[in-house]
KELUMNU-47476 format. One record per residue (C-alpha): residue number from 1; residue in one letter; x, y, z. Coordinates in steps of 0.5 Angstrom, whole numbers, plus 2048, in hexadecimal, padded with zeros to 3 digits. Layout:
! residues N
seq	type	east	north	up
NUM	A	X	Y	Z
...
This chain:
! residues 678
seq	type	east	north	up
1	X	7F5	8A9	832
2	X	7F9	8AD	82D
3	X	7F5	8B1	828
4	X	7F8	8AF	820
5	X	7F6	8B4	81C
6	X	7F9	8BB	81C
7	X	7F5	8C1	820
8	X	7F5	8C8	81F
9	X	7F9	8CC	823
10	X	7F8	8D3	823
11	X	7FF	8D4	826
12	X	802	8D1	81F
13	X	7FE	8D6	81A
14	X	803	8D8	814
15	X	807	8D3	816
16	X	808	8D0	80F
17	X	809	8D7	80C
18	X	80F	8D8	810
19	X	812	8D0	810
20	X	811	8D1	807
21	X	816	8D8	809
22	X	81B	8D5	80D
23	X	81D	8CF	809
24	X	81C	8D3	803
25	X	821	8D8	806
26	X	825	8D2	808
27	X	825	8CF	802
28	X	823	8C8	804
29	X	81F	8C3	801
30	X	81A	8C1	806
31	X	818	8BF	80D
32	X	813	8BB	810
33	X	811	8BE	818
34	X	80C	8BB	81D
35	X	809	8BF	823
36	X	805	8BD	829
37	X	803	8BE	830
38	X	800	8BA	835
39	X	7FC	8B4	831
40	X	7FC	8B8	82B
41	X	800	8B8	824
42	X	7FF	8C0	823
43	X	802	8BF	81C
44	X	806	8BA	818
45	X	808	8BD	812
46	X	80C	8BD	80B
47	X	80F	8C3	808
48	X	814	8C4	801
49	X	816	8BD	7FE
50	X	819	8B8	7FF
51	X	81C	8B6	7F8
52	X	81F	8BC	7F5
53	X	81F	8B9	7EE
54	X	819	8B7	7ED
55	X	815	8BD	7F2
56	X	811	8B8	7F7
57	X	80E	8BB	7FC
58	X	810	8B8	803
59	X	80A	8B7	807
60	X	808	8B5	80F
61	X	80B	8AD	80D
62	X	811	8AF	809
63	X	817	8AB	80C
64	X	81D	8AF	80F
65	X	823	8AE	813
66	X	823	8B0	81A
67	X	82B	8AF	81C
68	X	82D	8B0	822
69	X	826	8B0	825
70	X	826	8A9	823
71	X	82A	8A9	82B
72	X	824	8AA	82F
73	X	822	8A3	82C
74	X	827	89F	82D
75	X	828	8A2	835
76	X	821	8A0	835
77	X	822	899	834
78	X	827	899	83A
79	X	821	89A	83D
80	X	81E	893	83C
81	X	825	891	83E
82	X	823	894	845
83	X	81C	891	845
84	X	81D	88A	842
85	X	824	888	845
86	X	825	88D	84C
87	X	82C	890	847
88	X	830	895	84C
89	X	831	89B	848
90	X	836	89D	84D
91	X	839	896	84C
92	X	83F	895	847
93	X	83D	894	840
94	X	843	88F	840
95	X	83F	88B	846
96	X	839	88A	840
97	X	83D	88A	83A
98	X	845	887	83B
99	X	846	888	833
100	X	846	890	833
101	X	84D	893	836
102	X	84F	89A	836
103	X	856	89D	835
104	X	859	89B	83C
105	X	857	896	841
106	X	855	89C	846
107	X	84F	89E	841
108	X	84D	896	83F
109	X	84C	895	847
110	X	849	89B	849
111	X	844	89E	843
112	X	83D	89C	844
113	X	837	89C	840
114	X	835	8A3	843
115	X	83B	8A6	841
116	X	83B	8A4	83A
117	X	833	8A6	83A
118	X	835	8AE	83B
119	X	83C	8AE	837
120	X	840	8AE	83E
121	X	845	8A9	83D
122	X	84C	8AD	83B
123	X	84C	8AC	833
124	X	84A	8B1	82F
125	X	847	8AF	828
126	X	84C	8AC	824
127	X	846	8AE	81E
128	X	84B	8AD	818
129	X	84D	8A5	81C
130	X	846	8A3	819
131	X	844	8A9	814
132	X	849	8A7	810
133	X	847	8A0	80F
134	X	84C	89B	813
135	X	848	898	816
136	X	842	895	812
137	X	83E	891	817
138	X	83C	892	81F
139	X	840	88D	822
140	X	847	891	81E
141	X	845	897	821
142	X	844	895	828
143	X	84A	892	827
144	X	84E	898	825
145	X	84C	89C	82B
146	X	852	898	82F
147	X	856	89C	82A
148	X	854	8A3	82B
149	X	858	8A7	82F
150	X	854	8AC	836
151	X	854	8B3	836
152	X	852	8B4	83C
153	X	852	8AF	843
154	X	84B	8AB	845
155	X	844	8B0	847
156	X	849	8B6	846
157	X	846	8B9	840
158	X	840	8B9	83B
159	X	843	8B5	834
160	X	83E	8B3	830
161	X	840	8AD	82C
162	X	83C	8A8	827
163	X	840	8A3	828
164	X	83D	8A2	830
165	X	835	8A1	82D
166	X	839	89C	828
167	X	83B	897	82D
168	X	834	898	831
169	X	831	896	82B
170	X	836	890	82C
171	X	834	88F	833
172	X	82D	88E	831
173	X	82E	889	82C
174	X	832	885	830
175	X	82E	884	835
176	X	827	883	832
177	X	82A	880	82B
178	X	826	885	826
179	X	828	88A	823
180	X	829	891	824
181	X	823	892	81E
182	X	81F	88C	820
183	X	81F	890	828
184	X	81D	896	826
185	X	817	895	821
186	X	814	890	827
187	X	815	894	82D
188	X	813	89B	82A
189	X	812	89B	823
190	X	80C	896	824
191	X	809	897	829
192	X	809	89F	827
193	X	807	89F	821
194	X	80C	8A0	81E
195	X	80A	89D	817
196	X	80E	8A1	812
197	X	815	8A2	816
198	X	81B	89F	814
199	X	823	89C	818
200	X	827	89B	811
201	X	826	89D	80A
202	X	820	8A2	807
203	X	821	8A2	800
204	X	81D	89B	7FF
205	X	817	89E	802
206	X	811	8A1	7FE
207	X	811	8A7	802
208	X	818	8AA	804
209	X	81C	8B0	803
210	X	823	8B1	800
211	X	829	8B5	804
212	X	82C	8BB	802
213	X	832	8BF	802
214	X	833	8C6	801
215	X	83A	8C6	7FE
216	X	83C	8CC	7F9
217	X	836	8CF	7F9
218	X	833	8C9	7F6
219	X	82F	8C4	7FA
220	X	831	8BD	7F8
221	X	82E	8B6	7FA
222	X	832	8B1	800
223	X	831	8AA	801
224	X	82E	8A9	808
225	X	832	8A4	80D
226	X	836	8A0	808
227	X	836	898	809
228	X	83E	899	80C
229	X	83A	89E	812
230	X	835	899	813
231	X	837	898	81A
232	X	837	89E	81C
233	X	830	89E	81C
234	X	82E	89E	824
235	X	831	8A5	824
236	X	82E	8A8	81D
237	X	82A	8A3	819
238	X	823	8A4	81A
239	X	81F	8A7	814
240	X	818	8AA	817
241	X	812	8AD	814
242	X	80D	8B3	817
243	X	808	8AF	819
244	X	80D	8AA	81D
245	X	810	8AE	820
246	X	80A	8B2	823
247	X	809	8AC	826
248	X	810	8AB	829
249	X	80F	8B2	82C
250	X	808	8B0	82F
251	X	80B	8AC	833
252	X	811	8B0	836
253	X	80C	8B5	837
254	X	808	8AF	83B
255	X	80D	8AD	840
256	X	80F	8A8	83C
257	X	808	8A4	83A
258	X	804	8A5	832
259	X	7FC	8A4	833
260	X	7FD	8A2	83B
261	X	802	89C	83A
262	X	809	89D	83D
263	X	80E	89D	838
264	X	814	89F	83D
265	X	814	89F	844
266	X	813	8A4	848
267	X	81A	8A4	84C
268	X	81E	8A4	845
269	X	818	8A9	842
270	X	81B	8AE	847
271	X	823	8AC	847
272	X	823	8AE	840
273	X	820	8B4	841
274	X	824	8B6	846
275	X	82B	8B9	846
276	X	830	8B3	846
277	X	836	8B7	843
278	X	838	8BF	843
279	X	839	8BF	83B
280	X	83A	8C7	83B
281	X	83A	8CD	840
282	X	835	8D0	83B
283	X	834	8D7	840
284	X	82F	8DB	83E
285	X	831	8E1	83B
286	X	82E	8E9	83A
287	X	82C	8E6	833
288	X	829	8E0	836
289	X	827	8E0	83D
290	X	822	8DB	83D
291	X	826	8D6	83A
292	X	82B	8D2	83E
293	X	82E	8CC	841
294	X	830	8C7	83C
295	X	831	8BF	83F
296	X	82F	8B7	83C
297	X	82B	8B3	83F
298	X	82A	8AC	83B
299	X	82A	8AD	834
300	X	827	8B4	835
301	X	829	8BB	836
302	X	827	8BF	83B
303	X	826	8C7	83C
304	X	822	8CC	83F
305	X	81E	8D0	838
306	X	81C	8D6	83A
307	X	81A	8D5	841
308	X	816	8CE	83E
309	X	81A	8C7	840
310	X	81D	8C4	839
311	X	81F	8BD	837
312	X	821	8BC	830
313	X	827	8BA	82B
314	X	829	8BC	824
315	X	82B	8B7	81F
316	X	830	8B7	819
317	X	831	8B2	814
318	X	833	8B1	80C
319	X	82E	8B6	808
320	X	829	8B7	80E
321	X	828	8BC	815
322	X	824	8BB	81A
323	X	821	8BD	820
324	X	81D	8BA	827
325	X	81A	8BD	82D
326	X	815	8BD	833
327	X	813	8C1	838
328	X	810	8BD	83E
329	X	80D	8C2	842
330	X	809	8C5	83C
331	X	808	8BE	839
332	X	80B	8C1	832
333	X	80F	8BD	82E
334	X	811	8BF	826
335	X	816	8BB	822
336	X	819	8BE	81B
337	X	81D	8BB	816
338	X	820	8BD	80F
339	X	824	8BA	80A
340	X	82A	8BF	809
341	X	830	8BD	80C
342	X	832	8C1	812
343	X	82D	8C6	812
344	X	82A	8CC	817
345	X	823	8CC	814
346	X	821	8C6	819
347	X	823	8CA	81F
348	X	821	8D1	81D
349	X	81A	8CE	81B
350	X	81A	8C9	822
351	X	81C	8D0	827
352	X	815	8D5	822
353	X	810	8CF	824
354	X	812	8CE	82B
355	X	811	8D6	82C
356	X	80A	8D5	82A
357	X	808	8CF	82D
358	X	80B	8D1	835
359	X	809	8DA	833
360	X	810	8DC	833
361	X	811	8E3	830
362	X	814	8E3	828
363	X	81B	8E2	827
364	X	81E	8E2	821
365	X	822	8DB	821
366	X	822	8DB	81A
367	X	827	8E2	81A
368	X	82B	8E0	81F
369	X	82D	8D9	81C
370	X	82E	8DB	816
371	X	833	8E1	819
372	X	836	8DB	81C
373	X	837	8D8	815
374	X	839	8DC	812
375	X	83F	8DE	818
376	X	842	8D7	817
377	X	849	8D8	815
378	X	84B	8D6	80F
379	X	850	8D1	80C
380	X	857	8D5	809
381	X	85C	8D2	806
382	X	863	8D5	807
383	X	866	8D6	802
384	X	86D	8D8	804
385	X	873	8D5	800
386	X	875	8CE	804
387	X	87B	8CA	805
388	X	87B	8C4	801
389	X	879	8BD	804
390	X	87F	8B9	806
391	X	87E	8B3	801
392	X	87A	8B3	7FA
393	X	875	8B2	7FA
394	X	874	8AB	7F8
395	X	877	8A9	7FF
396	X	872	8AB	802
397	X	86D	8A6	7FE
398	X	86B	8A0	801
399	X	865	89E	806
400	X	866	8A1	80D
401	X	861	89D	813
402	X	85E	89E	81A
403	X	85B	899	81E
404	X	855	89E	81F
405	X	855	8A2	819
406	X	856	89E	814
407	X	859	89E	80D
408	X	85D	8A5	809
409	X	85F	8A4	803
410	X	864	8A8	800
411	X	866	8A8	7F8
412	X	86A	8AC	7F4
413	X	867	8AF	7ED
414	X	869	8B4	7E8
415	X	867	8B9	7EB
416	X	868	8B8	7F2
417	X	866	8B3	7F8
418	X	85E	8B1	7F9
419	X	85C	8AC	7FE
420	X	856	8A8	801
421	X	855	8A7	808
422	X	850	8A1	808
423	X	84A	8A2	805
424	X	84B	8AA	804
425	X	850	8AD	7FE
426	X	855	8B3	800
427	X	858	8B8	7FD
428	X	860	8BA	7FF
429	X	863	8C0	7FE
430	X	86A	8C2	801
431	X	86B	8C7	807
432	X	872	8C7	809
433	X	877	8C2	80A
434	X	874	8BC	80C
435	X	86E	8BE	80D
436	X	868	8BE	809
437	X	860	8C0	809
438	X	85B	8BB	808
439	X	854	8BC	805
440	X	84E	8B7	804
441	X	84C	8B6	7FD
442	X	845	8B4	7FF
443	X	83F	8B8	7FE
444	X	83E	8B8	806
445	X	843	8BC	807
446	X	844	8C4	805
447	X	84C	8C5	806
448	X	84B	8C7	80D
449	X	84D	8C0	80F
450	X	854	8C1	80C
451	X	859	8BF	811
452	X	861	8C0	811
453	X	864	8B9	812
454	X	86C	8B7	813
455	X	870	8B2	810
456	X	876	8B0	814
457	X	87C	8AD	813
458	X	881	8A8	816
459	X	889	8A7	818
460	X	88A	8A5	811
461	X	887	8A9	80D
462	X	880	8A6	80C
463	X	878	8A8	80D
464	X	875	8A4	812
465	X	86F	8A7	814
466	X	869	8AC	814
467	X	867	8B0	819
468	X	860	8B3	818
469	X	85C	8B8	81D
470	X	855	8B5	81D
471	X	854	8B5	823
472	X	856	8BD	826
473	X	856	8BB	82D
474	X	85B	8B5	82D
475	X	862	8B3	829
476	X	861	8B3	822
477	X	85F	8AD	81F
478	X	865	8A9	81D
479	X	865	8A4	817
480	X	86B	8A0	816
481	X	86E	89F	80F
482	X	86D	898	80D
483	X	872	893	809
484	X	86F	890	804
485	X	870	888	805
486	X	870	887	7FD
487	X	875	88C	7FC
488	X	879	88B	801
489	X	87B	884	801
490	X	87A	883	7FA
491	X	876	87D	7FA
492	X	86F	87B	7FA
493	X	86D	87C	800
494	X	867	876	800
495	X	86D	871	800
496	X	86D	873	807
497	X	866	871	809
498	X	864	86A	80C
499	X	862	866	812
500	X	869	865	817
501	X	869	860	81C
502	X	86C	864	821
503	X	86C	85D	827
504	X	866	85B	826
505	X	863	862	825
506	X	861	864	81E
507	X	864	86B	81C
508	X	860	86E	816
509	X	864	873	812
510	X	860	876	80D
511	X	85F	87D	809
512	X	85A	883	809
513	X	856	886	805
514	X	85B	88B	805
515	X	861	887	803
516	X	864	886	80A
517	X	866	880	80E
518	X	864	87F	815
519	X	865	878	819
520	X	85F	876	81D
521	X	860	872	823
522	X	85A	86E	827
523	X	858	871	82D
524	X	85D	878	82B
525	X	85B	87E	827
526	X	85D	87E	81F
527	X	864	881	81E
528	X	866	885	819
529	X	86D	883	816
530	X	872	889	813
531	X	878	887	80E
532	X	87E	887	811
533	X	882	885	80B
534	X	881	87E	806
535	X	87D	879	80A
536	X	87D	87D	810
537	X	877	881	815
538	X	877	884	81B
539	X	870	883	81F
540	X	86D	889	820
541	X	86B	88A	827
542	X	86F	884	82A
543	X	876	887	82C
544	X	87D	882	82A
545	X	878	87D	825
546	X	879	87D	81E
547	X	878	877	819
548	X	87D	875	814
549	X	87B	870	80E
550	X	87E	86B	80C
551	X	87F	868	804
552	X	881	862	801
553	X	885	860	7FB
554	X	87F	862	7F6
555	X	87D	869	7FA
556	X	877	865	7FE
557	X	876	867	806
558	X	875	862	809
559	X	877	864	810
560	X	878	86B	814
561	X	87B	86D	81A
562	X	879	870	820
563	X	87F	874	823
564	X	87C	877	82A
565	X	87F	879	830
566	X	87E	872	834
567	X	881	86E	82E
568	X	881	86C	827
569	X	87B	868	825
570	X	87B	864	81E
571	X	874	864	81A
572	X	872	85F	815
573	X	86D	860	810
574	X	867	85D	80F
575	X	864	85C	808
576	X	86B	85E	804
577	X	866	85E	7FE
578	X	869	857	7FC
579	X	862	853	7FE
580	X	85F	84D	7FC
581	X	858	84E	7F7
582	X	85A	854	7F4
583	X	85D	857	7FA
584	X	855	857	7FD
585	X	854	853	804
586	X	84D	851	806
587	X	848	852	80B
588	X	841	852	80D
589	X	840	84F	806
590	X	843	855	802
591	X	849	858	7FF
592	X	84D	85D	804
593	X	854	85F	7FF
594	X	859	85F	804
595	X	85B	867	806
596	X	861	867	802
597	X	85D	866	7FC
598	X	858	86A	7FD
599	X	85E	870	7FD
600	X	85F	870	7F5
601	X	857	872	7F6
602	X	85A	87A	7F9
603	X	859	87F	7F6
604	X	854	886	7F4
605	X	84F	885	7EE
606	X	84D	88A	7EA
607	X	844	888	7E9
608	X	842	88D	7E5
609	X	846	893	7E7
610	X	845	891	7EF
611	X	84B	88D	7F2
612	X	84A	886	7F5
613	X	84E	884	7FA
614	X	851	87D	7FB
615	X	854	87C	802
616	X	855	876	807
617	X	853	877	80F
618	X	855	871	813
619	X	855	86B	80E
620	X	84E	86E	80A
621	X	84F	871	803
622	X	84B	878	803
623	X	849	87C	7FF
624	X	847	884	800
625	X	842	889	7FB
626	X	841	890	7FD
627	X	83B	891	801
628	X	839	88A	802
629	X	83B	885	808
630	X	841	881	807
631	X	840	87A	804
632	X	844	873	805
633	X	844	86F	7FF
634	X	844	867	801
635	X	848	863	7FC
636	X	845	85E	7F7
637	X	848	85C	7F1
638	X	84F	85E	7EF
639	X	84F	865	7EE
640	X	848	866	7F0
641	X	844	868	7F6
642	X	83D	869	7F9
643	X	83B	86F	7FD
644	X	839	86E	804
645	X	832	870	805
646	X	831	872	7FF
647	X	82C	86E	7FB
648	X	82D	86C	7F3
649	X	834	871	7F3
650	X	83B	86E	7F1
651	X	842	870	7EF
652	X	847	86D	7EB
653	X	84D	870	7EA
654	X	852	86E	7E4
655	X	859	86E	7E3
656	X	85E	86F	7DD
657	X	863	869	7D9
658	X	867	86B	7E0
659	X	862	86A	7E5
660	X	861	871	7E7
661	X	85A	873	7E9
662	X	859	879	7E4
663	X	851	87A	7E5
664	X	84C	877	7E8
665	X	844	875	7E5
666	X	83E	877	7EA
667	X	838	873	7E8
668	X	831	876	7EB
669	X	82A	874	7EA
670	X	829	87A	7E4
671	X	830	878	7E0
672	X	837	879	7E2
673	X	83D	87D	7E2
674	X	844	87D	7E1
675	X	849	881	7E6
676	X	851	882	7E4
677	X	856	882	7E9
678	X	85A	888	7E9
């Protein structure tokens, strides 16, 4: 039976006086810290505060992110996999889960649970794929992961990558329909008396610690795990407290039980604590002898500390630093989290109390990271006199896209070239030629980040592309220079959209949030399709096809044509916006406006200062709110829609003496609001 409360421990004397010194020293706001041993919590503690504005203390029940320490869990769940439904670890992950597919064939048909587990797949972490907000929800990010290019072949070497816990979180999902969150709290959270601890946003808790960051001598608040990084959670989401977290450390110094319940099975217990991948030769040195070896095992670390054999894993996400561990032959476990961004206070603290508690000698760790601190090299920028760029720069504005990566948006202003790169604003400043260095304007970043990326050009003289160096280990990172279909062809590009009777089939031409066309074909992947000239696309990704509009006499479309390698095929299209009943149609008792349209509904509204998109998927009106699910709109009367699965809302949208949407009205259950087109 596990003792709750906190016991003396002789070894802990003075303790509080040197944990006050150091996060004064290191000029952070607060940390929550547990120890224990055996079947006792030793301490669960608060110390500094959780909220600098308002100077509230932290205490033992204060929520704090514990980032990557998050693994541990997530590697744990597979272990249920394991019991309840006989998973190979050593299966392809592909046998199990069909959609997840990597860079080439070779890697989809041979990397195997296991391999994703201990980080050994060949991809190195592509961190900026889904840090910088492309990929919003957990199946985006498991479907970027084809994109990402391997550094290294299959089991060669240790490359620690997120993306690999996303997509077992995925795995899991699938196979027991529930989510990731829903797991976590009935499998661990529960059963272990995890009352307080958290998988997503801690602000709407009654105890909870705001992030930090050291930037300019200052510290500055972050906004922990942004609503377009919620998929990332089975790799870093979980917010936990002292007290929690005592009793997850319980465990893992049982052999995997909490007050004699079996919580992990004994044979995945000892998998996760073993060695599965050399993560470092980490030899021991003349300044440390006793510390050496440095491999993973299944969401754990593993190392030789001082003689004493170590499992561990730090952690790292917006505004906190973390830091677990345990000691299986002591039966020693310690856990540390503090709310500064990046920071070495978790670590110092961790290696000082774990002297004490095995009877090590007194090292100075706080000393000897320090010195490592303050040895980093520092970021300078070259001041030499540079050749001009090849264009002005305005040719180098535009929107620039990678399949992985996302997004960079590049403007010419007055004073030079800004940006933004999904979620995250840059700033730009000529190198040399066409080279140019990017930094990102976000508290999170302190400049050591900035890269110096390429615009390249082509035969004819104009920009085509972006290469970055995001990832160090493969080829930059090129983000190829989009057209913009409005500017291009000089039409509105919604004429296009449409439902096309393609021999039966019915092909759905429709337009993105991002003011892009793409062609959706029953049974193949949605095609993007590039302007080529006045009512001509190519189709991206699908060699010699392109697709040429026609019009009548009164510049309508009624039909396009598919030009293919195998022959021409003519297309008519169906509801040309010429239906009888007020161009509506009906079905299951209700008014579907038919697709063309529902396209003079397209566009971004400004709510309030936050832009409303308006968009079609397939034959659906959609409409998009920052931090909030997409929603379908499903037509009612003229100009007036309902919002699917969402009571007591509506829309309608209002038009001038020439017909044209200029704003929209959302009614609510507290009042309306008007939103005007831009």
């Amino acid at each position: 039976m596990a003792v709750r409360s906190q016991t003396n421990d002789a070894r802990l004397t003075g303790i509080d006086s040197m944990i006050n010194r150091i996060i004064k020293e290191w000029n952070v706001p607060g940390i929550t810290i547990s120890v224990v041993e055996k079947n006792k919590i030793l301490m669960a503690k608060g110390y500094g505060v959780k909220d600098l504005e308002n100077q509230k203390p932290v205490t033992e029940n204060t929520l704090f992110a514990i980032g990557s320490c998050t693994k541990a869990f997530t590697a744990s769940l597979v272990s249920y996999l394991v019991k309840d439904l006989n998973l190979d670890l050593d299966a392809p992950i592909n046998q199990y889960f069909p959609e997840l597919k990597f860079y080439n064939n070779d890697l989809t048909a041979h990397v195997t649970v296991r391999d994703m587990l201990c980080h050994r797949t060949g991809l190195p972490r592509h961190d900026y794929a889904w840090y910088s907000g492309a990929m919003g929800n957990r199946d985006s990010m498991v479907r970027l992961i084809r994109y990402l290019e391997p550094s290294a072949p299959l089991r060669q070497t240790f490359q620690y990558n997120n993306l690999n816990y996303v997509a077992l979180g995925r795995l899991l999902e699938n196979t027991y329909q529930k989510k990731w969150e829903q797991l976590i709290e009935e499998k661990f959270f529960s059963p272990l008396a995890m009352k307080r601890s958290s998988t997503g946003q801690i602000s709407g808790t009654p105890d909870f610690a705001y992030g930090y960051v050291n930037k300019n001598g200052k510290l500055q608040k972050l906004d922990f795990l942004p609503a377009t990084l919620n998929g990332i959670a089975p790799a870093g989401g979980i917010a936990s407290t002292a007290k929690d977290m005592a009793n997850w450390l319980l465990m893992w110094t049982n052999q995997g039980k909490f007050e004699g319940k079996e919580i992990i099975s004994p044979d995945f217990y000892k998998q996760a604590i073993s060695s599965q991948m050399i993560a470092s030769a980490n030899l021991p040195s003349k300044q440390m002898p006793d510390y050496y070896f440095f491999n993973y095992g299944l969401g754990w670390y593993t190392a030789n500390y001082r003689g004493h054999y170590g499992v561990g894993h730090a952690g790292n996400i917006n505004g906190f630093s973390a830091f677990t561990s345990f000691f299986p032959t002591d039966s020693i476990g310690i856990f540390i989290s503090a709310n500064q961004n990046n920071s070495e206070v978790p670590r110092i603290l961790h290696n000082l109390i774990a002297d004490r508690m095995i009877g090590a000698s007194y090292r100075d760790w706080n000393g000897m990271l320090k010195m490592q601190a303050n040895n980093k090299p520092v970021s300078t920028d070259n001041n030499s006199k540079g050749i001009k760029p090849s264009h002005a720069f305005a040719d180098f504005s535009g929107s620039y896209k990678n399949e992985a990566y996302g997004t960079i948006v590049i403007k010419d202003n007055s004073d030079g070239l800004t940006g933004t790169f999904n979620r995250w604003n840059l700033k730009i400043k000529h190198v040399q030629y066409n080279y140019f260095k990017f930094s990102i304007d976000e508290n999170v970043f302190d400049g050591s980040e900035a890269l110096t990326g390429e615009f390249t050009v082509a035969a004819d003289g104009s920009v085509t592309s972006l290469k970055m160096p995001f990832e160090s280990s493969v080829q930059d990172i090129v983000f190829t220079k989009q057209v913009s279909t409005s500017q291009l062809i000089k039409v509105d590009p919604k004429q296009y959209c449409g439902d096309y009777d393609f021999n039966g089939t019915i092909a759905k031409i429709y337009l993105t949030d991002g003011n892009m066309l793409k062609v959706a074909v029953p049974g193949q992947p949605d095609y993007e399709l590039l302007p080529v000239k006045l009512d001509e696309f190519a189709v991206k990704g699908a060699k010699g096809v392109s697709i040429k509009f026609e019009r009548d006499e009164n510049g309508n479309i009624p039909a396009c044509v598919f030009i293919q390698p195998n022959g021409t095929f003519r297309v008519a299209k169906i509801g040309s916006g010429r239906v009888e009943g007020a161009g509506s149609i009906k079905k299951d008792n209700r008014q579907i406006t038919a697709i063309n349209d529902l396209a003079k509904y397209v566009g971004a509204y400004n709510m309030g200062g936050q832009t409303v998109n308006v968009y079609l998927k397939g034959a659906s009106l959609m409409s998009k709110i920052p931090g909030q699910p997409e929603y379908t709109l499903v037509a009612g009367n003229k100009d007036e829609f309902t919002i699917e699965g969402v009571s007591g809302y509506s829309v309608k949208f209002e038009a001038n003496e020439k017909a044209e949407i200029i704003a929209f009205i959302l009614f609510q259950p507290n009042g309306s609001i008007r939103a005007e087109k831009k």
